[in-house]
C-alpha atoms as a printed R data frame, in Angstrom:
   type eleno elety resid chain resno       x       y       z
1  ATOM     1    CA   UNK     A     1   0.000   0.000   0.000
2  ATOM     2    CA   UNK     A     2   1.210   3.198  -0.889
3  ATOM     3    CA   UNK     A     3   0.171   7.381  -1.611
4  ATOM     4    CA   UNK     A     4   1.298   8.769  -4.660
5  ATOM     5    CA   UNK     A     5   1.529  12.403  -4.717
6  ATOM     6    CA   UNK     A     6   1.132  14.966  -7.735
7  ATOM     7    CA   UNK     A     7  -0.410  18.264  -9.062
8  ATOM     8    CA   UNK     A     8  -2.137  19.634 -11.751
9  ATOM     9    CA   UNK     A     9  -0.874  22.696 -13.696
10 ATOM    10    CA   UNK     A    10  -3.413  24.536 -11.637
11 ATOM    11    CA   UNK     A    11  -1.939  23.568  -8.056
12 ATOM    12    CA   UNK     A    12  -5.133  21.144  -7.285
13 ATOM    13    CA   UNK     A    13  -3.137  18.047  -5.513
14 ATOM    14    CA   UNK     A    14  -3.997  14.767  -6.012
15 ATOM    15    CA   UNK     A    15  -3.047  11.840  -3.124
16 ATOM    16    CA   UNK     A    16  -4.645   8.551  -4.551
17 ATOM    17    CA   UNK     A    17  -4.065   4.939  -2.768
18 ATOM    18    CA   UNK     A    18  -2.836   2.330  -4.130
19 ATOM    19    CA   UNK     A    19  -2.589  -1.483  -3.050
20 ATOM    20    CA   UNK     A    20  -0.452  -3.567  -5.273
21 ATOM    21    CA   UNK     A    21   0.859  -7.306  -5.085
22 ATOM    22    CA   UNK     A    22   4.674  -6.940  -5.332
23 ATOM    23    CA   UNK     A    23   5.226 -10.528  -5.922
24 ATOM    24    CA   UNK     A    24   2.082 -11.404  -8.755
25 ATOM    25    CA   UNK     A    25   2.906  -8.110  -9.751
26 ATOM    26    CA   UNK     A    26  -0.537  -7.347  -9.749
27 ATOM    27    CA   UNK     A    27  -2.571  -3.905  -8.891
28 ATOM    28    CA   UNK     A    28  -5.474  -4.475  -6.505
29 ATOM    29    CA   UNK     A    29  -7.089  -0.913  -6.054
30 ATOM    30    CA   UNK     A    30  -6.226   2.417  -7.366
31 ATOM    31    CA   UNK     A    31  -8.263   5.099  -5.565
32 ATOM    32    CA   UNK     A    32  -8.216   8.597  -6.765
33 ATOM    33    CA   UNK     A    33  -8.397  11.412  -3.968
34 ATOM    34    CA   UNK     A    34  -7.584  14.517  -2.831
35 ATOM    35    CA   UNK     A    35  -6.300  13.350   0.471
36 ATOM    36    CA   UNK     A    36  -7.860   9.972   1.049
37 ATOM    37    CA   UNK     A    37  -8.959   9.840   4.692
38 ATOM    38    CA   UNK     A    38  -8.342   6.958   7.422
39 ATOM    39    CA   UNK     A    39 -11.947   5.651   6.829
40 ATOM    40    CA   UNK     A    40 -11.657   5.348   3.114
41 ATOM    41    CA   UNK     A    41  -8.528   3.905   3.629
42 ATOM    42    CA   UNK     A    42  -9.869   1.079   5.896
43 ATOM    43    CA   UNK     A    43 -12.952   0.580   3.126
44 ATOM    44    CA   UNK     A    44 -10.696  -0.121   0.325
45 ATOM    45    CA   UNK     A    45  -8.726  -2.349   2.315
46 ATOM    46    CA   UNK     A    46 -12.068  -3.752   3.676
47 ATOM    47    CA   UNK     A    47 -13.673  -4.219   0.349
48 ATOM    48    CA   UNK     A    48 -10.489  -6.056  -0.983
49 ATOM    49    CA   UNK     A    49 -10.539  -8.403   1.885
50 ATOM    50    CA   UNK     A    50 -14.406  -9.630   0.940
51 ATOM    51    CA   UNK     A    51 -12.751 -10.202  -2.639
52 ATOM    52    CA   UNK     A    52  -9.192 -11.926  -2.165
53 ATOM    53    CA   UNK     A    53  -7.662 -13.881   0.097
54 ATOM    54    CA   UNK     A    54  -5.712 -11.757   2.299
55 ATOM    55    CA   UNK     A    55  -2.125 -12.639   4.127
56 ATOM    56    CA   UNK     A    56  -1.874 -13.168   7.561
57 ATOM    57    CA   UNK     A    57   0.268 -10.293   8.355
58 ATOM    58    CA   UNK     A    58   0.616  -7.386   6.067
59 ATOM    59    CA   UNK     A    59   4.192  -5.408   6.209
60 ATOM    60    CA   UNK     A    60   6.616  -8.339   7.547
């Protein structure tokens, strides 16, 4: 899981999410924000968990 950061030629930032799967090298969710906040965080992770099996321990 990770936050990109960038701008538009008119300042507006843009902070999306994304989740990818280093070792399938596959991209599980992309979600465009602002500045996501901690609750849509925890849906997206959330959501994915109802869709994929999830590891044990994340970050190890």
């Amino acid at each position: 899981m990770d936050f990109v950061s960038d701008a538009l030629r008119d300042d507006c930032r843009l902070r999306p999410q994304t989740i990818v799967d280093a070792f399938m090298r596959e991209a599980w969710a992309h979600e465009g924000d602002q500045g996501p906040k901690g609750e849509q965080v925890v849906a997206v992770v959330a959501r994915l968990a109802l869709l994929r099996v999830v590891p044990r321990d994340i970050g190890r």
